[in-house]
C-alpha positions as semicolon CSV with decimal commas, in nm:
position;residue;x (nm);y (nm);z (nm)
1;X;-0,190;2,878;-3,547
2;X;-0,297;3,230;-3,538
3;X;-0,236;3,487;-3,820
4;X;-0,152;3,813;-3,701
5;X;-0,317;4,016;-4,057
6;X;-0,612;3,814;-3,931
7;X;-0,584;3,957;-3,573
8;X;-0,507;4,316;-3,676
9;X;-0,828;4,326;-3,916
10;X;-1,063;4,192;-3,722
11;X;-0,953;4,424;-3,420
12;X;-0,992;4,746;-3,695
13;X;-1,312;4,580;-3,785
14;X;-1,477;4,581;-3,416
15;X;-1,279;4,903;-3,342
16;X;-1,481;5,073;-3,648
17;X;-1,782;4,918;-3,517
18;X;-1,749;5,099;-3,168
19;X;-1,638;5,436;-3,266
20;X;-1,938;5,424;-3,555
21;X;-2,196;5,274;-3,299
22;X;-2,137;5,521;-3,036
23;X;-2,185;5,797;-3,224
24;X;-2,484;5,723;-3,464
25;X;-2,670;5,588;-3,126
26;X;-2,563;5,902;-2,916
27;X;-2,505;6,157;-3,150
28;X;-2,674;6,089;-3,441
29;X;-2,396;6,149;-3,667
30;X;-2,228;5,933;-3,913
31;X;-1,967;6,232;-4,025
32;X;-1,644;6,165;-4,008
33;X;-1,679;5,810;-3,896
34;X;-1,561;5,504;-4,102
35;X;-1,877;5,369;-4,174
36;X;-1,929;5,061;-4,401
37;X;-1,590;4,943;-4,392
38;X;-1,622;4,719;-4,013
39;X;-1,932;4,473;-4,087
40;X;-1,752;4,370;-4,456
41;X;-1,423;4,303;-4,269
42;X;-1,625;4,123;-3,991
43;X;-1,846;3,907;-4,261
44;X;-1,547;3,803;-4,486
45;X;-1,311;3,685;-4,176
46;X;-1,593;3,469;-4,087
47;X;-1,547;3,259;-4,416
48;X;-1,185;3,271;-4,369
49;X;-1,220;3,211;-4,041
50;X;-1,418;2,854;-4,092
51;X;-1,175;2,751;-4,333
52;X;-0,893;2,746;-4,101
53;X;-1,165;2,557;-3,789
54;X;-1,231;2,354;-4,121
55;X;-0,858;2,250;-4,202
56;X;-0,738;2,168;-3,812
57;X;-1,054;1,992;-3,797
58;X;-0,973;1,768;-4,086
59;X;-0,565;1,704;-4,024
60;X;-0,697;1,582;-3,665
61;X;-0,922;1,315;-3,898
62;X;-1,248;1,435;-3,781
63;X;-1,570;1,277;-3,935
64;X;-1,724;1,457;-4,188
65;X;-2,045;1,395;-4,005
66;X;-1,916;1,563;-3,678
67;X;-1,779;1,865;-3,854
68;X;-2,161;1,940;-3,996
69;X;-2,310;1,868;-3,651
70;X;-2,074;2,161;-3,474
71;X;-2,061;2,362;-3,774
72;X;-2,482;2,349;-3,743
73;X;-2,419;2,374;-3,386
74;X;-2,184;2,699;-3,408
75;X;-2,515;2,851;-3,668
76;X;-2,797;2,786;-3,398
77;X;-2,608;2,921;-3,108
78;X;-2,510;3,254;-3,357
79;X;-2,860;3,268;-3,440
80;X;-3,029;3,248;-3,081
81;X;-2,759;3,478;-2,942
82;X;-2,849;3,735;-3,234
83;X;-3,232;3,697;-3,149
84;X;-3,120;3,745;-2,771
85;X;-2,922;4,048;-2,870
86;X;-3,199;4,231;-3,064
87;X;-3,424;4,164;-2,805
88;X;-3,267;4,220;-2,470
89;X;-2,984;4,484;-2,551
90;X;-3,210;4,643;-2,812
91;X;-3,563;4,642;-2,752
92;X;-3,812;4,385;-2,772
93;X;-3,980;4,500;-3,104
94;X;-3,611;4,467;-3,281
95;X;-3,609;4,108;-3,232
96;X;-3,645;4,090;-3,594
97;X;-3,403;4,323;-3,759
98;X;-3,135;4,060;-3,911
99;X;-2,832;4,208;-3,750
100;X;-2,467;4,089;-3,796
101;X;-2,523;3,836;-3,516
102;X;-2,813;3,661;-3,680
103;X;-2,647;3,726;-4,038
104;X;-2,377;3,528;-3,889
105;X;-2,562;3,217;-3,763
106;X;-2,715;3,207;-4,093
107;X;-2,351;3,232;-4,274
108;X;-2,268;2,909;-4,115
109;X;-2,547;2,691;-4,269
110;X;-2,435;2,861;-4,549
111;X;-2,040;2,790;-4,537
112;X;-2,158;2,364;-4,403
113;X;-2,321;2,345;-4,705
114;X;-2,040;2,501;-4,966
115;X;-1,785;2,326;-4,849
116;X;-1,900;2,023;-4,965
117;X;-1,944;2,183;-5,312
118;X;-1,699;2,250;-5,569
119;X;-1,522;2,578;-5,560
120;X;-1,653;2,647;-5,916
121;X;-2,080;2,622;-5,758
122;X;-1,964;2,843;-5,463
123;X;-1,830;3,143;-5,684
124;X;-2,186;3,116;-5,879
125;X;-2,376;3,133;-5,585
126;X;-2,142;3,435;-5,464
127;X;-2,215;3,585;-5,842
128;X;-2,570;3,529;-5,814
129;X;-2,660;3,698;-5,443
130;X;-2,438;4,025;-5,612
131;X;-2,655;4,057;-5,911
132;X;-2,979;3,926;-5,811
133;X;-2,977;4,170;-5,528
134;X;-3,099;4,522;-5,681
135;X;-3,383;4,295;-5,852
136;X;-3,531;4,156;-5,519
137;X;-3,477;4,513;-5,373
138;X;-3,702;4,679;-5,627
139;X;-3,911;4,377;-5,627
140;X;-3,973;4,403;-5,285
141;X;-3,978;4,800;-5,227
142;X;-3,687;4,817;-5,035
143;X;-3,694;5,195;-4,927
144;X;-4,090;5,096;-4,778
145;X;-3,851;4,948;-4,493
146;X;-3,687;5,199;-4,431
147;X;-3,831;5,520;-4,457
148;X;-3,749;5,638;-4,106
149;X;-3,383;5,597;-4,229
150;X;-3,346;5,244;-4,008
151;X;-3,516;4,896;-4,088
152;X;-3,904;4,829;-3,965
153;X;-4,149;4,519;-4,058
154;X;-4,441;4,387;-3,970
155;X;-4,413;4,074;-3,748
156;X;-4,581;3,854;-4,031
157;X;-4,436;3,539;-4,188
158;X;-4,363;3,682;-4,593
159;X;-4,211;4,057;-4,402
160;X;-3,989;3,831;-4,152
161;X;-3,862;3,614;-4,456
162;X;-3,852;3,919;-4,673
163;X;-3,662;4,058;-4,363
164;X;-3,382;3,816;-4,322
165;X;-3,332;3,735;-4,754
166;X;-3,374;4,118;-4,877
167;X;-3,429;4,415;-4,679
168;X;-3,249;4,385;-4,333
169;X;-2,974;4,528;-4,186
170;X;-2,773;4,222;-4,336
171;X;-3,003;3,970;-4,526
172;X;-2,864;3,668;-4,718
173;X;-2,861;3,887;-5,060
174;X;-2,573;4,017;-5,101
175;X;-2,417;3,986;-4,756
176;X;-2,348;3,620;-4,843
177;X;-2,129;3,666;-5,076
178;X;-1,850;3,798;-4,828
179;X;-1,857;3,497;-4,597
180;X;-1,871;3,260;-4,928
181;X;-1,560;3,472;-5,055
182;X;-1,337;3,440;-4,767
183;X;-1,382;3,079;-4,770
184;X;-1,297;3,032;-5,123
185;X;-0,999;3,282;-5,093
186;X;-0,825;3,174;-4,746
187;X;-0,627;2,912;-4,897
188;X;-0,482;3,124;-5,139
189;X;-0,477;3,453;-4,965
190;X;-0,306;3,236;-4,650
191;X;-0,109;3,024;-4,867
192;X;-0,264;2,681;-4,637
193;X;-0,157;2,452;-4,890
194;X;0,201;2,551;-4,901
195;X;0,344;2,762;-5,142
196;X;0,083;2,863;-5,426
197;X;0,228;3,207;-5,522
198;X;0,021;3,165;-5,852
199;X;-0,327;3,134;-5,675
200;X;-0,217;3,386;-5,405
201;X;-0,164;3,631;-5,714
202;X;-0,466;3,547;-5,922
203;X;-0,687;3,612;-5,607
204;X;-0,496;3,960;-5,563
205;X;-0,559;4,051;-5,917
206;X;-0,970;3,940;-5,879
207;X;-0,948;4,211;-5,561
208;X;-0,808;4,455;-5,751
209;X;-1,001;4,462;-6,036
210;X;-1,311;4,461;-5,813
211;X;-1,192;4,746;-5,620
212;X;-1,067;4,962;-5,948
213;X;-1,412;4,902;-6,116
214;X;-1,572;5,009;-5,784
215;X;-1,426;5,339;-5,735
216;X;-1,424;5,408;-6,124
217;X;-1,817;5,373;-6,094
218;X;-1,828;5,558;-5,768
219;X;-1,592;5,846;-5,970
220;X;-1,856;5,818;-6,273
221;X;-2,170;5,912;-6,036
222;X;-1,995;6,124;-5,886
223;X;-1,905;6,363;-6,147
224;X;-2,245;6,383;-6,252
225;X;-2,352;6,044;-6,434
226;X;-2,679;6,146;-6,533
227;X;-2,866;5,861;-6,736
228;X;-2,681;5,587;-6,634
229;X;-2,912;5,407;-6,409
230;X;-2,716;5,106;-6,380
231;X;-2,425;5,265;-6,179
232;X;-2,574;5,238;-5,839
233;X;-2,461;5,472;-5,549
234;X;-2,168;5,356;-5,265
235;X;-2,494;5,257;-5,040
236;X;-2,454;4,999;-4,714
237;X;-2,802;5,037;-4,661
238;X;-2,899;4,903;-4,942
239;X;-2,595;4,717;-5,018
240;X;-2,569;4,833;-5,371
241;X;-2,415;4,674;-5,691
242;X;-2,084;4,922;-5,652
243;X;-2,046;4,919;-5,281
244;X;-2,058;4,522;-5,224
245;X;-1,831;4,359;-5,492
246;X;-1,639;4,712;-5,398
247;X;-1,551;4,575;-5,025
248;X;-1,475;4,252;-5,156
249;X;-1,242;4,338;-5,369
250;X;-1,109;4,584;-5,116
251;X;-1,074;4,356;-4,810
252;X;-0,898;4,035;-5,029
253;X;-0,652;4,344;-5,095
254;X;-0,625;4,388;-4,774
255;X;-0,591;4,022;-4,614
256;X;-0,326;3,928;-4,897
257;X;-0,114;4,244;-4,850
258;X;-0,095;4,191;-4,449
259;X;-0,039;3,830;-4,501
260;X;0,249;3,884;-4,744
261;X;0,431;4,158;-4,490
262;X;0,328;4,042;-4,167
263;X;0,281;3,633;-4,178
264;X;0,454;3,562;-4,500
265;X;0,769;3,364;-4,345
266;X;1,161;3,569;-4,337
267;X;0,963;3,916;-4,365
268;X;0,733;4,011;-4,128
269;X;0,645;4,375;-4,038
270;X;0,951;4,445;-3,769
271;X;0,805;4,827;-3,705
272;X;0,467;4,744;-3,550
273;X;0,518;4,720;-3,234
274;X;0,500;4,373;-3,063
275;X;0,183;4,575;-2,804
276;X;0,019;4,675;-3,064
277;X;-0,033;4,265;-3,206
278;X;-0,124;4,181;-2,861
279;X;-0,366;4,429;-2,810
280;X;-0,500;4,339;-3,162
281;X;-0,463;3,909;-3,067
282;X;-0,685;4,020;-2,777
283;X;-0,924;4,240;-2,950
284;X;-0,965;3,992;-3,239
285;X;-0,957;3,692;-2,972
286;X;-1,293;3,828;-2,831
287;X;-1,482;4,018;-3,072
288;X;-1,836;3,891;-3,037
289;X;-1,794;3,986;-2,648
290;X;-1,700;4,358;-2,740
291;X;-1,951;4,320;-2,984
292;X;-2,210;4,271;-2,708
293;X;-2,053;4,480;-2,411
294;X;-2,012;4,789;-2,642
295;X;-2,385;4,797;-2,701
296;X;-2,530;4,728;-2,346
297;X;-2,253;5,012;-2,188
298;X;-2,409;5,259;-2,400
299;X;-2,762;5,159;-2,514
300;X;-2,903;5,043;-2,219
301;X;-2,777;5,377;-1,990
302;X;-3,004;5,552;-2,290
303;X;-3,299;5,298;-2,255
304;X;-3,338;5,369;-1,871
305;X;-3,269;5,773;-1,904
306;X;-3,511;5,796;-2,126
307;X;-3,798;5,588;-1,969
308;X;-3,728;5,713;-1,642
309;X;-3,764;6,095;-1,763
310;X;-4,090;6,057;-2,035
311;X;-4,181;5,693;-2,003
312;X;-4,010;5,636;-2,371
313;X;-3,681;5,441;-2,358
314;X;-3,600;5,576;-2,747
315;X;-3,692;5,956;-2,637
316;X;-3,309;6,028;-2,668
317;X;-3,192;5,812;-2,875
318;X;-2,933;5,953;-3,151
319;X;-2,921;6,300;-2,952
320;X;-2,827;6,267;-2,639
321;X;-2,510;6,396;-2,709
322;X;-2,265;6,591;-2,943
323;X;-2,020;6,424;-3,172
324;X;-1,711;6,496;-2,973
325;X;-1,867;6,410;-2,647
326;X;-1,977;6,038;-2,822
327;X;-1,659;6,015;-2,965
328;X;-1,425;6,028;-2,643
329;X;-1,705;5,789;-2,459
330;X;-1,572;5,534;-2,798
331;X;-1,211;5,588;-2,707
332;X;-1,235;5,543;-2,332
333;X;-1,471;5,207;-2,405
334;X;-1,193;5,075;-2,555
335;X;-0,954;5,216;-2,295
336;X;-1,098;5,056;-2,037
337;X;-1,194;4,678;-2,242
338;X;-0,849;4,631;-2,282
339;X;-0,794;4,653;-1,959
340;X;-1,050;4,412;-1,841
341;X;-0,973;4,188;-2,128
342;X;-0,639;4,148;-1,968
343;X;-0,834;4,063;-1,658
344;X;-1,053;3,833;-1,869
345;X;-0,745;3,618;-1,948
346;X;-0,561;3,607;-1,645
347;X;-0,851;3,483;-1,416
348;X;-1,006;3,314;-1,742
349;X;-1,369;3,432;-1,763
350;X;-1,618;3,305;-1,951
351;X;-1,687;3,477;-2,266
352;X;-1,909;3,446;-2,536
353;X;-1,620;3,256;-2,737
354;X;-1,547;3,020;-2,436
355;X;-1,952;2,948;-2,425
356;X;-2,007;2,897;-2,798
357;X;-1,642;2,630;-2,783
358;X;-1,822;2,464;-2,541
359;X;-2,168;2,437;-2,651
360;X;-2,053;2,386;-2,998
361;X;-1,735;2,159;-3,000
């Protein structure tokens, strides 16, 4: 069964991801884009995601065994297609930067192992990678990493784990937690167990008090908060102590009000218009390819301009072009992928999704 408030998020979420991509890789502008609100969208569906793979999986009686072997299998091929990513659509030296790709491979050794734990363990572990996060980033000297304003490290053993726990684009701490969250909350949030409307509501509360706090802390800073150290900046890069449990709160908001007025059964949302869930089925249907074809359309045109004019494929990287320029590139991208996607499923290509079903099932 599909959920169309499942479909219509993750389509925003890689739709944000394209529009912000294009223009911080071709214009070097993150103005006016919607930045830090795709990848926590992205992360958390994951979770709720595998809990819905996880309950077919189990009302068809599959082994408990099998489940962890294609769960494990699902986190290897993530993994390896991450690596592949970095390296071939980026550059070989950013093999190593923890992207959302490798993040995600990583997310499901982390979801085979909590659900076999109690719900109660998983929300400590989700508590834990919040707070513990600012303390590893100090401990570790987070901004060393990034003082050209994007990630670096050494390819050594203790900066490659430091890498992928702390201090890349999307290490374990606090990342995690959104993954861990949407697997705890999809029952609820999706009502999978029936009708629960008292869990559906507790979870609902949880996201709004973690969204209130949020912006009342962003608010405080913001008019000046002088001497209060402990209210940390809406940062993505480092994923502060306002901006993650922020997002969390934010997107269960958002999954259990689309659920309620799109899925929940007699109501349904009659005024979107019955393209406009197709297009976002189809978007949502193959994210991780969009994911991948956004970046080689417009990165690897930027690699070979470059190298071919001054022998450095980053010479014109981030200023190549204007904002509005990069911006109408994003909307004809998207244009034109919904187009082939349409291709995609009438001659049934292979896709990334198709591969990684039949590697991993």
């Amino acid at each position: 069964m599909r959920y169309r408030s499942i479909d219509l998020m993750r389509s925003y979420a890689i739709v944000v991801m394209v529009f912000v991509h294009f223009l911080e890789n071709l214009a070097g502008s993150r103005d006016w884009s919607p930045d830090g609100f795709g990848a926590p969208i992205f992360t958390f569906l994951t979770g709720v995601s595998y809990r819905l793979w996880l309950v077919s999986r189990e009302r068809r009686g599959t082994r408990t065994d099998q489940i962890s072997r294609e769960t494990i299998r699902r986190g290897l091929f993530l993994l390896g297609l991450g690596f592949l990513f970095n390296g071939l659509v980026w550059l070989p030296e950013d093999l190593f930067t923890w992207d959302v790709l490798t993040f995600l491979g990583i997310a499901m050794f982390a979801l085979s192992v909590a659900r076999l734990m109690p719900a109660g363990v998983v929300m400590m572990v989700i508590g834990f990678a919040v707070c513990l996060s600012p303390v590893m980033q100090r401990t570790v000297d987070y901004p060393a990493y990034w003082s050209q304003g994007y990630f670096e490290t050494e390819q050594t053993l203790s900066e490659l784990l430091t890498g992928v726990l702390v201090t890349g684009y999307f290490p374990v701490f606090p990342w995690i937690a959104l993954p861990l969250t949407g697997f705890l909350a999809a029952p609820a949030l999706l009502r999978l167990d029936g009708n629960q409307p008292r869990a559906f509501r507790h979870w609902m509360a949880v996201g709004g008090v973690l969204a209130t706090v949020a912006m009342l802390l962003v608010l405080v800073k913001w008019m000046g908060g002088t001497g209060s150290g402990w209210i940390a900046a809406w940062t993505m890069y480092p994923a502060s102590v306002t901006y993650l449990p922020g997002v969390v709160g934010m997107v269960i908001l958002l999954q259990g009000g689309l659920y309620y007025w799109i899925d929940n059964p007699g109501r349904g949302a009659k005024w979107i218009p019955e393209a406009v869930y197709r297009r976002a089925e189809r978007f949502s249907r193959y994210s991780l390819t969009i994911y991948i074809v956004h970046h080689i359309v417009h990165l690897w045109p930027l690699w070979i301009y470059g190298y071919s004019l001054a022998g450095d494929p980053t010479l014109y990287w981030g200023k190549v072009l204007s904002w509005w320029p990069s911006f109408f590139l994003a909307l004809g991208f998207l244009v034109i992928c919904d187009r082939w996607l349409g291709w995609v499923d009438r001659c049934r290509f292979r896709t990334v999704e198709s591969l990684m079903r039949w590697l991993c099932e």
